[in-house]
Residue frames relative to the residue before (quaternion, step in Angstrom):
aa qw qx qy qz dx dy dz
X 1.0000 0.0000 0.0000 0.0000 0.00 0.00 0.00
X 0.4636 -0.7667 0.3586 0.2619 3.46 -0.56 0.87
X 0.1701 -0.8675 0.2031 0.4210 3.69 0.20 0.23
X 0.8280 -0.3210 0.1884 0.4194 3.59 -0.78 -0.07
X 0.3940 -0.6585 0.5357 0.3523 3.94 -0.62 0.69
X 0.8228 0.0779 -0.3431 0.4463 2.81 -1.27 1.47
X 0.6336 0.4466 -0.5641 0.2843 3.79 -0.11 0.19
X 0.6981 -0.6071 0.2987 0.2345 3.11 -1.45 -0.42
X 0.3218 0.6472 -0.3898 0.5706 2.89 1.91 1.00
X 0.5761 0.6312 -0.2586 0.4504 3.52 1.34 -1.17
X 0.7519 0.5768 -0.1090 0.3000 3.11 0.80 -1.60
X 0.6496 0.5355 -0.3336 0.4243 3.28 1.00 -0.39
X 0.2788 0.8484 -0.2929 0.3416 3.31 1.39 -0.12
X 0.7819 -0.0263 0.4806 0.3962 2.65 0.34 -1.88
X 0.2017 -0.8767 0.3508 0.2600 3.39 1.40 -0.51
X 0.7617 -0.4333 0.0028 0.4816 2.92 1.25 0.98
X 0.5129 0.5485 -0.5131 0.4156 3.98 0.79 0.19
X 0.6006 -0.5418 0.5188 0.2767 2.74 -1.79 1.25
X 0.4410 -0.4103 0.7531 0.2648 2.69 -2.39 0.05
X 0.7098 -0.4032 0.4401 0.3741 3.47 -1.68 -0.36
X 0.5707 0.5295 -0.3611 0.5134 3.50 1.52 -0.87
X 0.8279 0.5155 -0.0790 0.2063 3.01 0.41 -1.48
X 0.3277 0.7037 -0.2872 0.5611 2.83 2.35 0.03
X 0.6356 0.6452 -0.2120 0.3673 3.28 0.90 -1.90
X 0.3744 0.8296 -0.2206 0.3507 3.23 1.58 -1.77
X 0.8691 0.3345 0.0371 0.3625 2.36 -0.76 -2.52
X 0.8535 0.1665 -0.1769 0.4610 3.68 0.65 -0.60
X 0.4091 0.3848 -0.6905 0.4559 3.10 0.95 1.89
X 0.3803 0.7122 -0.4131 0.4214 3.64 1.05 -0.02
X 0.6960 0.4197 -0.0963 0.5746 3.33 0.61 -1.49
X 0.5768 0.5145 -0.3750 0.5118 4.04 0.88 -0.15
X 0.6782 0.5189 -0.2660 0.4473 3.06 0.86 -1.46
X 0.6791 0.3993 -0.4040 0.4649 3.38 0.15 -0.81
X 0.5709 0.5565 -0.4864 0.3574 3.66 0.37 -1.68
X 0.4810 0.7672 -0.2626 0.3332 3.66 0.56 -1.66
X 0.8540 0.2615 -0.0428 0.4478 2.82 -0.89 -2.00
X 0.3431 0.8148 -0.3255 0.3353 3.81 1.39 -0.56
X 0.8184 0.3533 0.0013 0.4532 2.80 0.65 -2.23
X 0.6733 0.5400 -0.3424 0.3713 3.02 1.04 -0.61
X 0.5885 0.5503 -0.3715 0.4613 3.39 1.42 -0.47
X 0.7113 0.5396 -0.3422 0.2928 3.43 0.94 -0.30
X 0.4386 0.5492 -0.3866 0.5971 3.17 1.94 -0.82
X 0.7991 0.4269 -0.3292 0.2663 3.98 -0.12 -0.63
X 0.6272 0.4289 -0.4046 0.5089 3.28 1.57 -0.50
X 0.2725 0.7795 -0.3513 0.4413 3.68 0.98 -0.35
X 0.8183 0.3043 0.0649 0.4834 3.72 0.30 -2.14
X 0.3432 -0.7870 0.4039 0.3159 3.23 1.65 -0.31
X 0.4030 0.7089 -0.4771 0.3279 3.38 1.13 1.33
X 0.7129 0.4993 -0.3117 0.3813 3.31 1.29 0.44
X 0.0913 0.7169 -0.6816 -0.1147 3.76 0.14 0.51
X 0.6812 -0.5202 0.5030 0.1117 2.59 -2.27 1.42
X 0.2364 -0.5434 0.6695 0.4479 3.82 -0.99 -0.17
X 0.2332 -0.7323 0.6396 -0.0146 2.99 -1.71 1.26
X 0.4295 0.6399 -0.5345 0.3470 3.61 0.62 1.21
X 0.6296 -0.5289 0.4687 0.3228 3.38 -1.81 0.97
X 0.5185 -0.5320 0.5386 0.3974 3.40 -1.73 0.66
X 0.6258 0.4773 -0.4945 0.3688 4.15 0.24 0.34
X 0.5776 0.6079 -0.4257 0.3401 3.24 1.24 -0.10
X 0.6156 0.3992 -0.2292 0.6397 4.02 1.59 -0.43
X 0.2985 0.7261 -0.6104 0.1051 3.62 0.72 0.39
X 0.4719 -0.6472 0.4178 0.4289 3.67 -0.75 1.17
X 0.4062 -0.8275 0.3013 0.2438 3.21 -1.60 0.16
X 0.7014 -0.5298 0.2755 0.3891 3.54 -0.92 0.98
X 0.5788 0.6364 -0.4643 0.2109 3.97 0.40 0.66
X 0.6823 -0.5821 0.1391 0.4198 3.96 -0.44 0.71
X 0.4992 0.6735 -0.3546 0.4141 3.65 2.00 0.01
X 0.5109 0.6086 -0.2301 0.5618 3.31 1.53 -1.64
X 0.5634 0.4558 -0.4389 0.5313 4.00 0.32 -1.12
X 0.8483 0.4269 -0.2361 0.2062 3.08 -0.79 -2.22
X 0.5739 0.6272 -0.2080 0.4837 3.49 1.57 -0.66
X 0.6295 0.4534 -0.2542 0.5775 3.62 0.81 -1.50
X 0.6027 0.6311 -0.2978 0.3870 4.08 0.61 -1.08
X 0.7380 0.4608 -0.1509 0.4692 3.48 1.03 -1.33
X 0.6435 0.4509 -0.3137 0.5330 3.33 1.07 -1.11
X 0.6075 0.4458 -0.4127 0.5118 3.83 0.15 -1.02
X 0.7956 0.2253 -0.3457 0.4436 4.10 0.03 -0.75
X 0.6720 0.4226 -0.3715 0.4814 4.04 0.43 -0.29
X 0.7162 0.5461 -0.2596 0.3485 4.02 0.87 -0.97
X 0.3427 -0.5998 0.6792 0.2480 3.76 -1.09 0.38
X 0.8810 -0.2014 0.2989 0.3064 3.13 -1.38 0.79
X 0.8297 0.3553 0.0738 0.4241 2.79 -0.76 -2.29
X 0.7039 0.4515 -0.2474 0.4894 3.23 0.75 -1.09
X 0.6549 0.5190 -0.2801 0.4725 4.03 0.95 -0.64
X 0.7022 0.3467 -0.2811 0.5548 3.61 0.72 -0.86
X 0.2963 0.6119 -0.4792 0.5551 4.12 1.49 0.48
X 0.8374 0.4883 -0.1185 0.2152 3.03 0.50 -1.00
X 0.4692 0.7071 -0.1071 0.5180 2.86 1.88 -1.03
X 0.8463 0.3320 -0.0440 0.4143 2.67 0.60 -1.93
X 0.6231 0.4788 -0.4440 0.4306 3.43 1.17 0.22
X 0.4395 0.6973 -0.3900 0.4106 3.39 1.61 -0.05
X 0.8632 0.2424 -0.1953 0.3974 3.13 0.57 -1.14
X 0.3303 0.6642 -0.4734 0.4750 3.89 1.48 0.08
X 0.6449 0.4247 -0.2743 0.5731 3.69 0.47 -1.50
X 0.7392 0.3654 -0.3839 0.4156 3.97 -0.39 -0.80
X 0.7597 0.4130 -0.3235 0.3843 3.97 0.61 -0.97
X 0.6063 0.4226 -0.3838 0.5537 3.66 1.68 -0.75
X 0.7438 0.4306 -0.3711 0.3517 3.59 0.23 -0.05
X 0.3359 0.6366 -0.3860 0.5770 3.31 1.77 0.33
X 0.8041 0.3538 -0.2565 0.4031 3.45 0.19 -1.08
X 0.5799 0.5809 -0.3045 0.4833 3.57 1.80 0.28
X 0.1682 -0.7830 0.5041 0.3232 2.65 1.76 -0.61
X 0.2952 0.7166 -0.5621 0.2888 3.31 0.31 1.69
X 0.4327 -0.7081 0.5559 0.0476 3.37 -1.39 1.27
X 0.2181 0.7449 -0.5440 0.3188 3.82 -0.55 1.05
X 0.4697 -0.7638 0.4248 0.1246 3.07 -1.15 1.15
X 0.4569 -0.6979 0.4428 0.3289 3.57 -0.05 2.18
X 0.7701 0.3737 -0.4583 0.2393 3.45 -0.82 -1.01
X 0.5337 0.6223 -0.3199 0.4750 4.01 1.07 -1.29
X 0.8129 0.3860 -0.1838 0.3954 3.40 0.65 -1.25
X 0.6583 0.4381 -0.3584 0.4963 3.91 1.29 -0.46
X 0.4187 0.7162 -0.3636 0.4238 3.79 1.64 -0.03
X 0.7920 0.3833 -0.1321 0.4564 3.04 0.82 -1.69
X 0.5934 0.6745 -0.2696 0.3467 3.27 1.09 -0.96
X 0.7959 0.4209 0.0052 0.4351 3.01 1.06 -1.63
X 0.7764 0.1434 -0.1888 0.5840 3.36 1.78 -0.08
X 0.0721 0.7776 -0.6014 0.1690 3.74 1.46 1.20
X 0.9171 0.1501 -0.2313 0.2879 3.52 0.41 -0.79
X 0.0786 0.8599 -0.4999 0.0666 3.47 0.86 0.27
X 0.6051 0.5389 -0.2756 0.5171 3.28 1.46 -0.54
X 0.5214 0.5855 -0.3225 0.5304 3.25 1.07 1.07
X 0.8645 0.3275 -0.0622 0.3763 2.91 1.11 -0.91
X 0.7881 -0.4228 0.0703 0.4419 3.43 -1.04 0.80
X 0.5892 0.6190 -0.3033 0.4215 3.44 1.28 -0.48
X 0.3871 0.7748 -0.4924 0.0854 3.36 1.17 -1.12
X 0.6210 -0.4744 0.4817 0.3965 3.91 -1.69 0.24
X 0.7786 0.0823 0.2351 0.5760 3.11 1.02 -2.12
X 0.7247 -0.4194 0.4102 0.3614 3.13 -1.76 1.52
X 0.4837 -0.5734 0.5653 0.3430 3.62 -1.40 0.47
X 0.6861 0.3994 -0.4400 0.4197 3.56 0.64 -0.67
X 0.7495 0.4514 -0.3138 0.3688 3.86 0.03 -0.17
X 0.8114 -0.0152 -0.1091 0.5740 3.73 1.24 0.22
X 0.8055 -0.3740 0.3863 0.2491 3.55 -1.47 0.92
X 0.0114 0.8895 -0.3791 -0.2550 3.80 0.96 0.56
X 0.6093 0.5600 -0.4737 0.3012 3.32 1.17 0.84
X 0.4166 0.6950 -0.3349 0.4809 2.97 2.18 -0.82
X 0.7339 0.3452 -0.2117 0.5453 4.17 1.06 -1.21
X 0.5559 0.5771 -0.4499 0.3943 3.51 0.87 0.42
X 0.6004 0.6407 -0.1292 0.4608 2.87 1.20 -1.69
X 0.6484 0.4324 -0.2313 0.5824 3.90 1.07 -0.54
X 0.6226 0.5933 -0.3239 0.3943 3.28 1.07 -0.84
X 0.7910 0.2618 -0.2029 0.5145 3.38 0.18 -1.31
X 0.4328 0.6072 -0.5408 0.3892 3.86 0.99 -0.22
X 0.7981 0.3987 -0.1297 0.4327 3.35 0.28 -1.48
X 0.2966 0.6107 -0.5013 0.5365 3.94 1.70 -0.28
X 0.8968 0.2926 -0.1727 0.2835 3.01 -0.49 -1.98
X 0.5405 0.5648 -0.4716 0.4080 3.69 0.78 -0.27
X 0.6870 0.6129 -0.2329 0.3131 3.44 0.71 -1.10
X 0.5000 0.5960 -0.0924 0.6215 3.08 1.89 -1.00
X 0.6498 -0.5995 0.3728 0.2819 3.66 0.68 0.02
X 0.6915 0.5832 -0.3145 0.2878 3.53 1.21 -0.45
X 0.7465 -0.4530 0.2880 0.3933 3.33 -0.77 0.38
X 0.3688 -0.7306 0.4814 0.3137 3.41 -0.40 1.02
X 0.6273 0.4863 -0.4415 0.4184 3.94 0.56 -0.67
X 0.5579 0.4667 -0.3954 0.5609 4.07 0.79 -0.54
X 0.8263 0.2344 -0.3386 0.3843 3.60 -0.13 -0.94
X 0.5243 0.5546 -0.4653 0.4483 3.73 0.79 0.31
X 0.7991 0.2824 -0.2909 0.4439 3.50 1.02 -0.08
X 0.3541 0.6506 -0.4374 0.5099 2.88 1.68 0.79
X 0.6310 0.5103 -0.1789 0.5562 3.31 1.01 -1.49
X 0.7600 0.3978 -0.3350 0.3898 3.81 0.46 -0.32
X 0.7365 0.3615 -0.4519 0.3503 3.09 1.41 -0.10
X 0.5354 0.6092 -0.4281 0.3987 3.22 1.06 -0.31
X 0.6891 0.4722 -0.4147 0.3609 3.90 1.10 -0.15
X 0.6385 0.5736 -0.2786 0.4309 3.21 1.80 -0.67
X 0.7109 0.5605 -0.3631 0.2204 3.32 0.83 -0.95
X 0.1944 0.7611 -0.4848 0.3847 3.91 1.06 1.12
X 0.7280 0.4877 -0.2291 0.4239 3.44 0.51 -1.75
X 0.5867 -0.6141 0.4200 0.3200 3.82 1.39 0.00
X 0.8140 0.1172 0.0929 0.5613 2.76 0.09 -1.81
X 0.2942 -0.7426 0.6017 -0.0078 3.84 -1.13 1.47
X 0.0300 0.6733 -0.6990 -0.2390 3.79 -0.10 -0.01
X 0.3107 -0.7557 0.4600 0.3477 3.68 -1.27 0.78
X 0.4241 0.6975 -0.4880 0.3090 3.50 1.28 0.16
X 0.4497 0.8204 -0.0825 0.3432 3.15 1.51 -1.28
X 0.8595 0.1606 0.2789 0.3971 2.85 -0.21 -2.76
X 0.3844 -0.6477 0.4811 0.4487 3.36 1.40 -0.98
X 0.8449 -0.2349 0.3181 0.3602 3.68 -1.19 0.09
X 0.6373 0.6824 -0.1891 0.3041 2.82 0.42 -2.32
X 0.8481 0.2974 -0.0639 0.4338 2.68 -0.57 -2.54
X 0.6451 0.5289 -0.4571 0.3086 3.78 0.88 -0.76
X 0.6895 0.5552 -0.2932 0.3612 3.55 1.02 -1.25
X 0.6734 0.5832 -0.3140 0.3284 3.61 1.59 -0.51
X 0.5593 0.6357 -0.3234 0.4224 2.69 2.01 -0.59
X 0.6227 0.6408 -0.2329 0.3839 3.63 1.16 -1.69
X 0.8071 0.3574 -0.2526 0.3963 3.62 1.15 -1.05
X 0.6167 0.4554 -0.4169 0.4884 3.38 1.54 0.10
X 0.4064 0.6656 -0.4956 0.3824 3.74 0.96 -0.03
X 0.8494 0.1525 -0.0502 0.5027 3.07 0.25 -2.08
X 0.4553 0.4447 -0.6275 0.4485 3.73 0.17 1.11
X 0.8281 0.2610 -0.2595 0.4228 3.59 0.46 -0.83
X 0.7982 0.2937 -0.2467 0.4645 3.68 0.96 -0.65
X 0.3054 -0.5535 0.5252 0.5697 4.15 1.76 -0.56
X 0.4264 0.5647 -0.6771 0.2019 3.54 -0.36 -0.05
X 0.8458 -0.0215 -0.2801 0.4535 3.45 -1.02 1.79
X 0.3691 0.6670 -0.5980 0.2476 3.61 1.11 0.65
X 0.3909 0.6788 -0.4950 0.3761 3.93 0.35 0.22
X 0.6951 0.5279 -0.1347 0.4691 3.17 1.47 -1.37
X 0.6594 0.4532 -0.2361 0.5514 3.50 1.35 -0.35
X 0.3966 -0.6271 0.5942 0.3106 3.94 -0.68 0.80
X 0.7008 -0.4793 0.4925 0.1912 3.65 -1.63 0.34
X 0.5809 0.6320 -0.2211 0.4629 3.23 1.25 -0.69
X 0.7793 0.4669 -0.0887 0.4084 3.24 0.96 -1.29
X 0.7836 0.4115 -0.1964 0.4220 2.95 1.48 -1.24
X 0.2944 0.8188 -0.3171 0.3773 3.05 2.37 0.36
X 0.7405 0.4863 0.0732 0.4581 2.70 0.96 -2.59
X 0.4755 0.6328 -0.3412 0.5071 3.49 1.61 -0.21
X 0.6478 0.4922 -0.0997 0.5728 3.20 0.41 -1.86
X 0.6229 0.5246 -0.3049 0.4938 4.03 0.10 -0.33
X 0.6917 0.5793 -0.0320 0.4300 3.36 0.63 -1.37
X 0.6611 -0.0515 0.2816 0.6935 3.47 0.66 -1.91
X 0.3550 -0.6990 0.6205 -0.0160 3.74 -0.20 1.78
X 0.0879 -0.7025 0.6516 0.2725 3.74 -1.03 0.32
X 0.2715 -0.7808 0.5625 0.0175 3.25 -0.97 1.27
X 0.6385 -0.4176 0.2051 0.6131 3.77 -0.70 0.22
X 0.1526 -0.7811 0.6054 0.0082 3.45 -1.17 1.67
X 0.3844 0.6561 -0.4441 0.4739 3.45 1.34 0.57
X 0.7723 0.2741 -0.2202 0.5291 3.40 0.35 -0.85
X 0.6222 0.4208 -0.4525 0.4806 3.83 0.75 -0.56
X 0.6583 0.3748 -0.4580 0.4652 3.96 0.66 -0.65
X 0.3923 -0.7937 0.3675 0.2849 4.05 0.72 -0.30
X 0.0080 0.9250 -0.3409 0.1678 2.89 1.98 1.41
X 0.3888 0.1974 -0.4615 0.7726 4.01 1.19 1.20
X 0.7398 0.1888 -0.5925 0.2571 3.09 -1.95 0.02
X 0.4446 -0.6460 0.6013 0.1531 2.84 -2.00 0.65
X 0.0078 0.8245 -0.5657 0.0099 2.71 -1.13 1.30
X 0.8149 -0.3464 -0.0498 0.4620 3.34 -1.81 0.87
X 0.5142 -0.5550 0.5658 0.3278 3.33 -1.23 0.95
X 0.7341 0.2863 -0.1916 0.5852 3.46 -1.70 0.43
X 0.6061 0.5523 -0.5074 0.2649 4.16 -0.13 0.13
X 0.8830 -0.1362 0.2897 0.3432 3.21 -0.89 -0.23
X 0.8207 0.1003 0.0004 0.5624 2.55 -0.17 -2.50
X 0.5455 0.5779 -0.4690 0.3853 3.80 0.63 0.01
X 0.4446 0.5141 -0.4218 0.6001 3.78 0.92 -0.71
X 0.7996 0.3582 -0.3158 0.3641 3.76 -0.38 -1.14
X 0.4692 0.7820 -0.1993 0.3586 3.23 0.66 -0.72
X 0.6387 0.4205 -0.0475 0.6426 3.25 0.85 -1.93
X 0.8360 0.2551 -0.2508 0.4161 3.42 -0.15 -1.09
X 0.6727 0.5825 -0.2035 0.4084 3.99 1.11 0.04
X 0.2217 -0.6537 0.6329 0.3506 2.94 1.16 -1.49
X 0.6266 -0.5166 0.4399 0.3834 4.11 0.07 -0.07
X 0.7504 -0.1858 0.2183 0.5956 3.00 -1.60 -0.74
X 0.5191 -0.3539 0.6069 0.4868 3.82 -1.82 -0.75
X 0.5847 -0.5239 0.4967 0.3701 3.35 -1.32 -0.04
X 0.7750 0.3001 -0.1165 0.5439 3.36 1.30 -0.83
X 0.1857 0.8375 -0.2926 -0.4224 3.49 -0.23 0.47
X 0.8264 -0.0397 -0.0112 0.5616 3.60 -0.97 -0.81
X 0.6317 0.7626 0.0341 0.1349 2.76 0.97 -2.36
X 0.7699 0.4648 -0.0873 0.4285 2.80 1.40 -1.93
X 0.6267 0.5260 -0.2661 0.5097 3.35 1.66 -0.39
X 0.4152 0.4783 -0.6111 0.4748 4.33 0.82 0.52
X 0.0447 -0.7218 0.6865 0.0758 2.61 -1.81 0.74
């Protein structure tokens, strides 16, 4: 059975570059969202969308020795800009997946959240130009967290989301929870996909909390990376980040 695009069964393949299908993939992914986008706008518009209206203490991560061993790494391996990324895709994913009234296991999910990209950073496993830095993340913190004592079956679905959460779009039938919620909170921190879904309050008290500082250079938006990946595929067909993003303008 072939395995899923983007995990870490996929990955060994190839270390993440697309095929021609898998291109196809990646930019219905990028439809979908673009999509479902609009559609949130036509509904908030009609007043068909109520926001989740809960406080940022209400997703406080949780107190267990994974959440530590995780928060520890990121603060020593993470820039700034590039840590409070992190944060803040934690809680985007936890408040949009509230408003799904999705169920998912906190500690797995502030792991991944909080160390999706590490494959970015100075610590990385492997050069950006020679592997998928989520595909070499995804190995990374798997093999972090094993080392650390945790259960290999938890840190493997740590490690899968942080390899999946490229493709954008997660189905959780699919991916699980996890990998979907890592995907949802790096979307709509960096691109707003599903901020409709988030009251004003929050994304105030967010922003307050974890400032977005220059996410060009923390996302390393010049270096090349692996040809045929992911974010290179996107890239090309995007142009990158915006110069401005959504985010940087709430006050």
């Amino acid at each position: 059975m072939r395995p899923k695009f983007g995990t870490l069964e996929w990955s060994k393949k190839n270390n993440g570059a697309l095929t021609p299908m898998e291109r196809l993939h990646f930019l219905r992914n990028m439809a979908f969202l673009a999509a479902r986008e609009a559609s949130d706008a036509i509904r908030n518009r009609l007043g068909l969308i109520k926001p989740v209206d809960l406080d940022l203490s209400y997703f406080v991560p949780p107190d267990t020795q994974m959440a530590k061993d995780a928060e520890v790494f990121a603060r020593e391996t993470h820039t700034q800009d590039l840590l409070f990324h992190g944060y803040r895709t934690y809680y985007f994913g936890a408040i949009i997946g509230s408003y799904s009234k999705l169920k998912y296991d906190k500690e797995l999910y502030f792991a991944a959240a909080l160390l999706h990209d590490i494959g970015l950073t100075n610590s990385r496993a492997v050069p950006l130009k020679e592997c998928c830095f989520a595909v070499s993340g995804g190995r990374q913190i798997r093999d972090f967290l094993i080392r650390k004592g945790h259960a290999p079956e938890k840190a493997q679905i740590v490690g899968e989301a942080i390899c999946a959460h490229l493709n954008l779009h997660l189905p959780v039938r699919e991916y699980g929870e996890v990998a979907a919620l890592v995907a949802k909170g790096a979307v709509c921190d960096l691109f707003g996909f599903g901020k409709r879904r988030v009251s004003w309050n929050f994304k105030k008290d967010l922003l307050r909390t974890y400032p977005a500082g220059n996410m060009h250079d923390a996302l390393l938006s010049k270096e090349q990376m692996a040809p045929g990946s992911r974010l290179d595929v996107g890239r090309k067909l995007t142009g990158g980040l915006p110069e401005r993003l959504w985010i940087q303008d709430i006050r």
